[in-house]
SERO-4910 file (N, C-alpha, C, O; in steps of 0.05 Angstrom, whole numbers):
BEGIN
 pado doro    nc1    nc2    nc3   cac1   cac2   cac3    cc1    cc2    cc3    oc1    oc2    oc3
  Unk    A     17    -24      0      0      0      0     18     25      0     32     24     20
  Unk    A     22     45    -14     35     60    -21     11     86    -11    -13     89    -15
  Unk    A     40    111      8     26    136      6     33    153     -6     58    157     -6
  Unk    A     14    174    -25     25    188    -35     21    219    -18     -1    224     -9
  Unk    A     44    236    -16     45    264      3     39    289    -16     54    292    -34
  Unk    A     24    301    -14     15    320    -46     27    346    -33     12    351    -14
  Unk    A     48    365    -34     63    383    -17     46    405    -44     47    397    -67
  Unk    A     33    428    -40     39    450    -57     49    470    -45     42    474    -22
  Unk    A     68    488    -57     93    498    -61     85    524    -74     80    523    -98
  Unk    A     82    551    -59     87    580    -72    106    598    -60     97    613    -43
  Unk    A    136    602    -66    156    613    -62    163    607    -34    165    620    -13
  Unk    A    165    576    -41    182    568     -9    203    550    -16    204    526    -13
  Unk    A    217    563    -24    244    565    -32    264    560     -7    284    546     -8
  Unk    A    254    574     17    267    571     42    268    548     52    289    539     62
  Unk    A    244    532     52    229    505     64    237    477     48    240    455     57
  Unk    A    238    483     31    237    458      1    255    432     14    245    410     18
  Unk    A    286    441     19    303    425     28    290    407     55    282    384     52
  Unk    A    291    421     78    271    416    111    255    399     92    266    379     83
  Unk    A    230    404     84    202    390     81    214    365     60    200    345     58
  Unk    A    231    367     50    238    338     25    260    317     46    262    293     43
  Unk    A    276    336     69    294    318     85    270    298    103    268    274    105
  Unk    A    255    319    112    233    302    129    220    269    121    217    251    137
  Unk    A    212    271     87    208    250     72    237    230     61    236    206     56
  Unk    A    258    244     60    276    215     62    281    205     84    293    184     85
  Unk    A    274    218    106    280    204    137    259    185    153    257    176    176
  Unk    A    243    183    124    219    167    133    231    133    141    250    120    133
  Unk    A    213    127    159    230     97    167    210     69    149    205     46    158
  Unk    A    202     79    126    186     67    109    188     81     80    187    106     82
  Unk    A    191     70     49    192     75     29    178     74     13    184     78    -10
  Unk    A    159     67     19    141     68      2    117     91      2     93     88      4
  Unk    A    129    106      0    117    126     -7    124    151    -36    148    154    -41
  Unk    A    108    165    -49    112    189    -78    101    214    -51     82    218    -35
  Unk    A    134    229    -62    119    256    -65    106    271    -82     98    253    -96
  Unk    A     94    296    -94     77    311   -111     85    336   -102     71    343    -83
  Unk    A     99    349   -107    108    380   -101     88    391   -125     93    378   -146
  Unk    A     73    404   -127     54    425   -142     67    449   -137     69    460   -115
  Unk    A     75    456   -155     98    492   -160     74    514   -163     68    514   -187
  Unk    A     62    527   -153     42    534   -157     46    567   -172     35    586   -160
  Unk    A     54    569   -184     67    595   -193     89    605   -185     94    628   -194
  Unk    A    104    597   -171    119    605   -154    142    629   -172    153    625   -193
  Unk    A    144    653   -157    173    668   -172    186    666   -166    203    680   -178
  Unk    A    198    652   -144    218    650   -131    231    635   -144    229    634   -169
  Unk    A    254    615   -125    273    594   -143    254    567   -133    265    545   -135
  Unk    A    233    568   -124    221    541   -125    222    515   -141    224    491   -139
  Unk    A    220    534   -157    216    509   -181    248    495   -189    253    471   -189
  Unk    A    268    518   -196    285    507   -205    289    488   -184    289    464   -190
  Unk    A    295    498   -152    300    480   -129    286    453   -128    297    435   -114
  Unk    A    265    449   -139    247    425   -142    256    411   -164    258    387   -162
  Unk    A    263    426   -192    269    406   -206    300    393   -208    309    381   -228
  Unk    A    318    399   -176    342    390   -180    335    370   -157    352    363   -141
  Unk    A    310    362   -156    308    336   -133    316    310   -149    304    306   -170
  Unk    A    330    298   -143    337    274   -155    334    251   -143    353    239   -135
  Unk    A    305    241   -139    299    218   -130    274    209   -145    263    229   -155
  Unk    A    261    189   -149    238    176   -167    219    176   -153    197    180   -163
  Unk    A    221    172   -125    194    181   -112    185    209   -113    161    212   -106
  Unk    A    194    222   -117    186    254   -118    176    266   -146    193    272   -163
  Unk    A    151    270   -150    142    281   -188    143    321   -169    143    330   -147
  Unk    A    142    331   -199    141    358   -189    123    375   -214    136    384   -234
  Unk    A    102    378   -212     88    395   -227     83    420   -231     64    429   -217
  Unk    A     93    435   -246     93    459   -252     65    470   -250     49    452   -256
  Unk    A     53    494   -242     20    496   -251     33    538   -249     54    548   -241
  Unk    A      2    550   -263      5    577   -269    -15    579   -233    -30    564   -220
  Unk    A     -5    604   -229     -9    607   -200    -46    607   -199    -59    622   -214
  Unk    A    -59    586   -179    -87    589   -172    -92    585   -145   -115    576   -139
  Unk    A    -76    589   -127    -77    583    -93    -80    548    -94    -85    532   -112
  Unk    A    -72    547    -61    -69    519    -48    -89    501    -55    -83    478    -53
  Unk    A   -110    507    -61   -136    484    -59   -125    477    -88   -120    453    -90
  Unk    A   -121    488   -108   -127    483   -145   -108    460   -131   -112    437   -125
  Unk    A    -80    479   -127    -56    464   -129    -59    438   -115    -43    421   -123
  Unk    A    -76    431    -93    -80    397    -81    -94    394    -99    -82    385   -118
  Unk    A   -113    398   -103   -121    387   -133   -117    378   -151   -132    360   -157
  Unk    A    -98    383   -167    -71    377   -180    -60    357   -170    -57    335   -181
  Unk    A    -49    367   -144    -28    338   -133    -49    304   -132    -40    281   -131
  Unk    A    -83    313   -133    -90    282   -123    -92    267   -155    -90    243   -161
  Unk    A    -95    288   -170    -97    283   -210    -67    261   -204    -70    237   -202
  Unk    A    -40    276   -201    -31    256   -206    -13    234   -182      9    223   -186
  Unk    A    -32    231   -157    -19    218   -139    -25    193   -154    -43    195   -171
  Unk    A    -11    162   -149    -14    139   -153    -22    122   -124    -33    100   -124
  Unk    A    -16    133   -107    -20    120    -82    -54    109    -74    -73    112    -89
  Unk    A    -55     96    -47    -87     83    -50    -90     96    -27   -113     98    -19
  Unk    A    -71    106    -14    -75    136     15    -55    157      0    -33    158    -11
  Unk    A    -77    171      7    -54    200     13    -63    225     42    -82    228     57
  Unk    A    -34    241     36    -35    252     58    -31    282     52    -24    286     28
  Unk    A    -33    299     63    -15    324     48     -3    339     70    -11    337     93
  Unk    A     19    356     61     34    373     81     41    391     62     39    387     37
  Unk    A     51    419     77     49    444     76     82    442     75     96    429     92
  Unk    A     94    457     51    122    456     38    139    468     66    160    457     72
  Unk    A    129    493     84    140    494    103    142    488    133    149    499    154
  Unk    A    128    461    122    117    442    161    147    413    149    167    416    135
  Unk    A    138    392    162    150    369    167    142    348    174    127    354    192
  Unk    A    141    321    173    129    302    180    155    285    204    180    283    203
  Unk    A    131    276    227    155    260    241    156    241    223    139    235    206
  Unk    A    191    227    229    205    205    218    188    176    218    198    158    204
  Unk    A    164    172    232    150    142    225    117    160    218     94    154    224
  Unk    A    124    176    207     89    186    195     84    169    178     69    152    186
  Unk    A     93    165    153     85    152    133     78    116    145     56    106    139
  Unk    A     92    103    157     86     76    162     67     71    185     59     49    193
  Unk    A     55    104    200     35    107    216     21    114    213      3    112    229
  Unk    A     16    128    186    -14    131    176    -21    104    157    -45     97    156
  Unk    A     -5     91    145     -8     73    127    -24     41    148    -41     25    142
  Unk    A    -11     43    165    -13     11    177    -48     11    183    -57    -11    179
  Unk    A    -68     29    190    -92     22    200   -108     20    173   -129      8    178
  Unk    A   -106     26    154   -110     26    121   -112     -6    116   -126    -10     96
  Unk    A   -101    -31    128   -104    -53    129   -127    -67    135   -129    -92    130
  Unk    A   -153    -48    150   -171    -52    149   -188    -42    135   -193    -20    144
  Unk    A   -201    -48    115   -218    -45     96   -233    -17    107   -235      5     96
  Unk    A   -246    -29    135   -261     -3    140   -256     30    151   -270     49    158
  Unk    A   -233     26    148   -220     53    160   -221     67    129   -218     55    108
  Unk    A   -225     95    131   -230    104    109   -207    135    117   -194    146     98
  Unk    A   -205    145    146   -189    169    145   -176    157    173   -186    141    189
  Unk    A   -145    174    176   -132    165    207   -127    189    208   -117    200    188
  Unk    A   -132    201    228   -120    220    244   -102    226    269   -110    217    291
  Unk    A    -77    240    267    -61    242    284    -48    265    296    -53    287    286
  Unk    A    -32    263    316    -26    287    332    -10    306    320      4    295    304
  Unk    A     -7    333    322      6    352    313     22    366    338     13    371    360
  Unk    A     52    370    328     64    395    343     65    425    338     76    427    316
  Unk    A     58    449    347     61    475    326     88    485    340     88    489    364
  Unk    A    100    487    330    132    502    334    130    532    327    109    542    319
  Unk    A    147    544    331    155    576    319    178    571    298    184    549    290
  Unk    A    187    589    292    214    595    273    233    586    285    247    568    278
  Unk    A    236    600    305    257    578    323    260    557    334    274    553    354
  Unk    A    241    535    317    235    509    325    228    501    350    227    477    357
  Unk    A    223    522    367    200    517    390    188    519    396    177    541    396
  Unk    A    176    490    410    146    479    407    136    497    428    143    503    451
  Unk    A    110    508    407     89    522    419     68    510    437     60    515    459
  Unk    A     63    493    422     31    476    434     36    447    421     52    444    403
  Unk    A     21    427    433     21    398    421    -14    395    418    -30    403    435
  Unk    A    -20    385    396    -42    371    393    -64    343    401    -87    348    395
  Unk    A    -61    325    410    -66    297    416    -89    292    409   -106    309    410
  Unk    A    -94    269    399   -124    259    404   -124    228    421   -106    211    419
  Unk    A   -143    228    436   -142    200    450   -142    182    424   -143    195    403
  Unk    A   -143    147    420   -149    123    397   -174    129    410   -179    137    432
  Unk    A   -189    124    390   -212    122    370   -222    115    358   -232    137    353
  Unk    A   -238     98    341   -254     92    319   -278    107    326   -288    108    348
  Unk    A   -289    120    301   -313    139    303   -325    144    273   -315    147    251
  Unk    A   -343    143    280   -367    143    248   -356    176    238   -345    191    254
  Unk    A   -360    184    211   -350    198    202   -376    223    215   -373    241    231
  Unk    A   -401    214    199   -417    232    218   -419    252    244   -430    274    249
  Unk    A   -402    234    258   -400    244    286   -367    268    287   -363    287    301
  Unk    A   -353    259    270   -329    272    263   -337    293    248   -321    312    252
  Unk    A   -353    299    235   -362    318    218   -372    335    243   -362    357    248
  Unk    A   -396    323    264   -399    358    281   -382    350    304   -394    353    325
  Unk    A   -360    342    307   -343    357    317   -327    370    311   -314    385    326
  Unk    A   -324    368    272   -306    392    266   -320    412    263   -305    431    265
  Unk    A   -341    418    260   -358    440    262   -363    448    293   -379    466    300
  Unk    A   -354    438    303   -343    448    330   -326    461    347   -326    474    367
  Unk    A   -306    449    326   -276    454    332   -262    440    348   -239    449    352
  Unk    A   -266    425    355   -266    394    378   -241    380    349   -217    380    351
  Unk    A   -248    376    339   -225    357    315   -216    376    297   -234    385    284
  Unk    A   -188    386    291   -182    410    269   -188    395    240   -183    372    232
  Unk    A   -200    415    231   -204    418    199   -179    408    176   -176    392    158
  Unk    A   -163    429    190   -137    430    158   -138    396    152   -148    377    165
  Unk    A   -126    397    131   -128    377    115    -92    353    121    -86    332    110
  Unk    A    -76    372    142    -57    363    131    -56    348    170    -73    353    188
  Unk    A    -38    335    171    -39    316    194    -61    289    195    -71    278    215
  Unk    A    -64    282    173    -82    260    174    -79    247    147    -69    259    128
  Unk    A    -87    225    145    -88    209    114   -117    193    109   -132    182    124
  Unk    A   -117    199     84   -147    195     78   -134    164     55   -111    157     50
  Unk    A   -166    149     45   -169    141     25   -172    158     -2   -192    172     -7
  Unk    A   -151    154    -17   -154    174    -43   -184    178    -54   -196    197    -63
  Unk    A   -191    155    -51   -225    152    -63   -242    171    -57   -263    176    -69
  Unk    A   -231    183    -37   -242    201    -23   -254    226    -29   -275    235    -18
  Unk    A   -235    237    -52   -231    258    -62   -246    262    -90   -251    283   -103
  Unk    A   -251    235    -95   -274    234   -122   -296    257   -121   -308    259   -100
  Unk    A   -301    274   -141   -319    292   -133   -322    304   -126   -345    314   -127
  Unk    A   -293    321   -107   -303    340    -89   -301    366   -102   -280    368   -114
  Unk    A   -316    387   -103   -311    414   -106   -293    433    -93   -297    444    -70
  Unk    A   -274    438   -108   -256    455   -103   -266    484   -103   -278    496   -121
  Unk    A   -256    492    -74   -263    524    -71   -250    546    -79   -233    546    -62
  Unk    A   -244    566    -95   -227    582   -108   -223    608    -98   -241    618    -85
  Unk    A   -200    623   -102   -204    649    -91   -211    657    -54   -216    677    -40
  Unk    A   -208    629    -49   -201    635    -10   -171    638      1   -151    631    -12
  Unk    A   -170    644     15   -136    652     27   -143    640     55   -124    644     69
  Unk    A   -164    626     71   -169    616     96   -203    601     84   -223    609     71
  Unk    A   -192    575     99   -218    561    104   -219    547     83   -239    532     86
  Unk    A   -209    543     60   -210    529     33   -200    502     46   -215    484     37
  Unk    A   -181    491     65   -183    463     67   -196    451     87   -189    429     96
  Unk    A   -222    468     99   -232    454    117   -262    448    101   -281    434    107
  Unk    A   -256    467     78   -281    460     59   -277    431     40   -293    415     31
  Unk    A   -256    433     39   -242    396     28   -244    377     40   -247    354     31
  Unk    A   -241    386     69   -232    364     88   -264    357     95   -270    333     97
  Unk    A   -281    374     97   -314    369    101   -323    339     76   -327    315     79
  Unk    A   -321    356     53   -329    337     32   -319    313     33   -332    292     29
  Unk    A   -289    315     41   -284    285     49   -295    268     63   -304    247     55
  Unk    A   -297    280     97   -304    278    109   -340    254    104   -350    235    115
  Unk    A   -347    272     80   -379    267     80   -377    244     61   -398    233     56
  Unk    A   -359    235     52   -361    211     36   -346    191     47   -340    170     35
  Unk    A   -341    197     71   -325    175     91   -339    153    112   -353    164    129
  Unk    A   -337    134    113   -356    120    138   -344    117    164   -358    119    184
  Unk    A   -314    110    167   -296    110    188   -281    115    191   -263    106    176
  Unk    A   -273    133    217   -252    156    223   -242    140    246   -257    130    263
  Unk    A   -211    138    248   -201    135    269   -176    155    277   -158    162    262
  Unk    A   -178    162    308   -154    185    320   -131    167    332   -140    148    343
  Unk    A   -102    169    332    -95    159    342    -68    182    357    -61    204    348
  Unk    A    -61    173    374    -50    192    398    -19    198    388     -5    212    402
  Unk    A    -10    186    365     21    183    357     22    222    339      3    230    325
  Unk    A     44    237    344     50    260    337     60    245    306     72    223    301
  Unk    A     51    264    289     58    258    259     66    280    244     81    277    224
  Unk    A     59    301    250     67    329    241     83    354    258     80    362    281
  Unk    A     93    359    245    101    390    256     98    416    231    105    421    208
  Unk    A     87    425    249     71    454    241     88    479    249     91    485    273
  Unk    A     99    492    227    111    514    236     96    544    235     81    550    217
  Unk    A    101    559    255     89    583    254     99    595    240    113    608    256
  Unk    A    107    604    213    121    623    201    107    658    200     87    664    187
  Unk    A    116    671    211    107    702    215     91    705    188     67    709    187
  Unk    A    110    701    165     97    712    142     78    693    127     70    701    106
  Unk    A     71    669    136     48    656    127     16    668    123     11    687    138
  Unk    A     -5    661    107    -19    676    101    -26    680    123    -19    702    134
  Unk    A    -43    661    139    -61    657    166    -60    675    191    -78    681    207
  Unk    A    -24    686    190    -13    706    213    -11    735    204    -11    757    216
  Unk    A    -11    729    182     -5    765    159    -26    767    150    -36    749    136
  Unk    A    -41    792    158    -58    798    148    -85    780    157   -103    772    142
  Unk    A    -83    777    179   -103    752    190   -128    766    195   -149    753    200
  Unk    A   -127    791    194   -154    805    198   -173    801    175   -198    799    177
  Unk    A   -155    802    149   -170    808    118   -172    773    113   -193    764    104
  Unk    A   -157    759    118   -165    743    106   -186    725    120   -201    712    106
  Unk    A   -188    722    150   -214    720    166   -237    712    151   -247    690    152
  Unk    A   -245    731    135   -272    738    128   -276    719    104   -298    715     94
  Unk    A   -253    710     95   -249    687     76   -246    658     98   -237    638     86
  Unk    A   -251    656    118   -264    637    129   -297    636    133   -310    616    127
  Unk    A   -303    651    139   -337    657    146   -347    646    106   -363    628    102
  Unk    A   -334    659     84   -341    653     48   -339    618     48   -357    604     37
  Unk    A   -310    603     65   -310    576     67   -333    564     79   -341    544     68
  Unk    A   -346    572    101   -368    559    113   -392    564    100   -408    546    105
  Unk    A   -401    584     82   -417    586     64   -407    566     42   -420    545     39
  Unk    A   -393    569     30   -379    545      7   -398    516     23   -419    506     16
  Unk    A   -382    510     44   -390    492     53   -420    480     49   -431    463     35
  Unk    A   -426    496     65   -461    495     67   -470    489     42   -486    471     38
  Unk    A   -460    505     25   -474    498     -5   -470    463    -18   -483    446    -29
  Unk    A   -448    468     -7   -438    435    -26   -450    404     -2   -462    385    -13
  Unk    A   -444    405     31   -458    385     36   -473    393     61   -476    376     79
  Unk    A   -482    419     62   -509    425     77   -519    407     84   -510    394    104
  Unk    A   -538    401     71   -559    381     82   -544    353     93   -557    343    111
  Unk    A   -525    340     88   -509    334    105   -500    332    134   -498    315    151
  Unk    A   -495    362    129   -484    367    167   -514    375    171   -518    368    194
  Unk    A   -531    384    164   -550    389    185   -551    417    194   -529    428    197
  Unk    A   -575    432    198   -575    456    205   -558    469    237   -551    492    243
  Unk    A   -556    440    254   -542    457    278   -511    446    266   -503    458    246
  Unk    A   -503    436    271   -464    427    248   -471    455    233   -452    469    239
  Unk    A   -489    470    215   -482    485    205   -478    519    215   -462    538    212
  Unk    A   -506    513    231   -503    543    248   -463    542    271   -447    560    275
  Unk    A   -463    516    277   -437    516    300   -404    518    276   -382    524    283
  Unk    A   -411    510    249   -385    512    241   -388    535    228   -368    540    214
  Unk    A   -407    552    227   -407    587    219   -401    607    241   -391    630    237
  Unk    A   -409    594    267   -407    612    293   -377    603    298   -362    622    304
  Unk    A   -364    577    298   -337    576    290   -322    595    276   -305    609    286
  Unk    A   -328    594    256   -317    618    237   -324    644    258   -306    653    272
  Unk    A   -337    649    258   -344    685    265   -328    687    296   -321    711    298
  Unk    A   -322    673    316   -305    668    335   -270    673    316   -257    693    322
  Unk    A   -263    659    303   -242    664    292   -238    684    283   -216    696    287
  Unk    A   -257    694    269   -252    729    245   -253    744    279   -236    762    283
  Unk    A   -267    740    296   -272    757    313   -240    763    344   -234    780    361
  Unk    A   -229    735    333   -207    739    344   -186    747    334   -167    756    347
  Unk    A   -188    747    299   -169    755    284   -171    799    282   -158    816    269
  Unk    A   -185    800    296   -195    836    302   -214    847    288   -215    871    287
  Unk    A   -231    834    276   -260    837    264   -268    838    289   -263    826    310
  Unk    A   -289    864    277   -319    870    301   -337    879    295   -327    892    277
  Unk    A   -354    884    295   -389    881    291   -389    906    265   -410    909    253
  Unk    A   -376    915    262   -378    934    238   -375    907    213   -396    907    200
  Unk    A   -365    896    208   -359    887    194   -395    868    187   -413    856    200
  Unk    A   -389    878    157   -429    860    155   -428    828    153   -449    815    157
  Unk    A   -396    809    144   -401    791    140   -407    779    167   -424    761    165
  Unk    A   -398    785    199   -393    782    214   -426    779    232   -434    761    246
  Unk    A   -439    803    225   -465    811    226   -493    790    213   -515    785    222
  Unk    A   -480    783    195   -503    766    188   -496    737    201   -516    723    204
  Unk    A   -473    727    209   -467    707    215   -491    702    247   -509    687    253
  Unk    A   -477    727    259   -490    727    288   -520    726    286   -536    711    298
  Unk    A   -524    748    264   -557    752    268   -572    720    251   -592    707    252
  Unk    A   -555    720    242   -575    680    231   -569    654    247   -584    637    255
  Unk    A   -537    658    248   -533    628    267   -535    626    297   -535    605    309
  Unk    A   -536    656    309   -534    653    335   -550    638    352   -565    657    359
  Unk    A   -558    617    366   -574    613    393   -563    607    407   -538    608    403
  Unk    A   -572    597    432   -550    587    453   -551    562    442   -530    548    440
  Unk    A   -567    556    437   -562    516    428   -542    516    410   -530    495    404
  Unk    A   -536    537    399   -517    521    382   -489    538    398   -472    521    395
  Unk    A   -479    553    408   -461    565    415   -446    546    448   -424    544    458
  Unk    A   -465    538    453   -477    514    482   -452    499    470   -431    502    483
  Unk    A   -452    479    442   -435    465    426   -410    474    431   -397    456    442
  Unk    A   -390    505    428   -366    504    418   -350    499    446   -359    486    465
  Unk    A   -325    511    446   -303    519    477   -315    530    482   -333    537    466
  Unk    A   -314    541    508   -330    562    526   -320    587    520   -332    608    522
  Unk    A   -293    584    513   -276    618    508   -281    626    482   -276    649    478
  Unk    A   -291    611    460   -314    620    437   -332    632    440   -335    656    433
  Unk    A   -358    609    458   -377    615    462   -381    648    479   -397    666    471
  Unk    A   -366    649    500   -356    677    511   -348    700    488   -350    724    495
  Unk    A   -345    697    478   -331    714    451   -346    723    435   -344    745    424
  Unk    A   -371    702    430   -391    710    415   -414    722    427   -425    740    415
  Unk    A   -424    714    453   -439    727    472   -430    753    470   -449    769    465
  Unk    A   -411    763    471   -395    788    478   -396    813    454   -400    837    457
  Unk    A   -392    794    428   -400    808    406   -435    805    401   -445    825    391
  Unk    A   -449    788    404   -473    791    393   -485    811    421   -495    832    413
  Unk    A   -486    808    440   -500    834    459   -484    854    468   -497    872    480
  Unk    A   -457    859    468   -445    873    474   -445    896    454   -452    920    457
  Unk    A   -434    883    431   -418    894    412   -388    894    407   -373    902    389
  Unk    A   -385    881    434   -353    880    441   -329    855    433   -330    831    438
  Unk    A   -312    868    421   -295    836    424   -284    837    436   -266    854    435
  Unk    A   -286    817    458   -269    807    471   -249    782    473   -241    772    494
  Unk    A   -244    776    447   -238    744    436   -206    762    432   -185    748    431
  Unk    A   -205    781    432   -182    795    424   -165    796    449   -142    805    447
  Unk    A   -173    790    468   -170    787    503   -164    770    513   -153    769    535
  Unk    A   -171    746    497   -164    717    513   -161    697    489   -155    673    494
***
């Protein structure tokens, strides 16, 4: 069973070396990388095309953001799992032979595993865990609309099959892979967490998510609409009111405040306590605070 790692790549030129050492230090080989060059002006590309190993393809594409570009990478993965990572994160040294081994059971369809977030100076900020697990996908679905299980797409390995069909979101800078990771999600029957660290996540200052995190916010709240549209009826009207009030907790921590109209309609349609009852309490606090206050206080804690 072969994994394939789908990396897309826009002027990380810095990272390329780190994120390709991480994959030969794998303590298992059978695995293809997919570097997707996604326009890159930098020396990306040339740096990619002086990789000299056969597990590694590297596809040139004209610049369309991260979602086209996984997109791309699943067109030409060969693998029967894949996984993806972010050109400037890392995988621990037994990721690949630890997402691969529960794939032996027919019914596992996605594994999920623990994450470290580091800084630039390679120290660890926070650790992730999930207790083992087996769990219907259903039930995984409103807890990510909870926030209880993270979205991104990368720290986990799916069945490629997975990806049959899904609509790609365009023109988002936040929230485009939790709109991937949903659709997956919805064509999945069994999810299992398992407690083993598989990723490291770097904070890079100038990543989109930290730069400019105010503007692009509101391109999370556009992802949960995306969402809704494609498997709404799916999650269900409360999964959908709790992974919009998700969003609006985030934009609202990112320094959005009630001026802002996308923010406004969020509160004034999804708000109840039943569904706010659902998230962390330091959300739910956050949103209380903006819907009767006017105040953010998510900016506080």
């Amino acid at each position: 069973m072969k994994l394939s790692i789908i990396i897309p790549v826009y002027n990380g030129e810095k990272w390329i070396d780190q994120c390709y050492q991480s994959m030969v230090r794998q303590t298992c080989n059978d695995w293809e990388a997919i570097f997707v060059d996604d326009g890159s002006s930098d020396k990306s590309g040339c740096l990619l095309d002086g990789i000299c190993d056969t597990r590694v393809k590297v596809i040139h594409t004209s610049n369309a953001g991260v979602a086209v570009a996984r997109e791309i990478g699943l067109l030409h993965a060969n693998g029967d799992i894949v996984t993806f990572l972010d050109v400037d994160d890392s995988l621990s040294e037994n990721a690949c032979v630890t997402f691969i081994a529960p794939f032996v059971d027919n019914a596992i369809d996605i594994v999920i595993g623990g994450v470290v977030l580091l800084d630039y100076n390679h120290k660890q900020v926070n650790e992730i865990k999930y207790e083992p697990a087996v769990l219907s996908a259903d039930s995984v679905l409103g807890l990510a609309c909870r926030g209880k299980v993270r979205w991104q797409l990368w720290g986990k390995a799916y069945r490629k099959q997975l990806f049959e069909n899904i609509k790609t979101p365009t023109g988002l800078r936040n929230g485009e892979d939790m709109a991937v990771f949903m659709q997956a999600l919805s064509h999945a029957s069994t999810v299992i967490t398992i407690p083993n660290i598989l990723y490291y996540y770097y904070q890079i200052p100038t990543s989109v998510t930290h730069a400019k995190a105010k503007i692009v916010s509101i391109d999370g709240i556009k992802a949960a609409a995306f969402t809704q549209d494609v498997i709404g009826k799916r999650l269900g009207e409360l999964n959908v009111a709790c992974l919009f009030l998700l969003m609006a907790s985030a934009a609202l921590r990112s320094g959005l405040d009630m001026n802002n109209e996308y923010l406004r309609e969020v509160l004034q349609r999804y708000f109840s306590l039943k569904a706010i009852s659902q998230l962390p309490v330091h959300k739910s606090i956050s949103l209380i605070f903006a819907k009767y206050m006017r105040f953010n206080f998510a900016k506080f804690i």
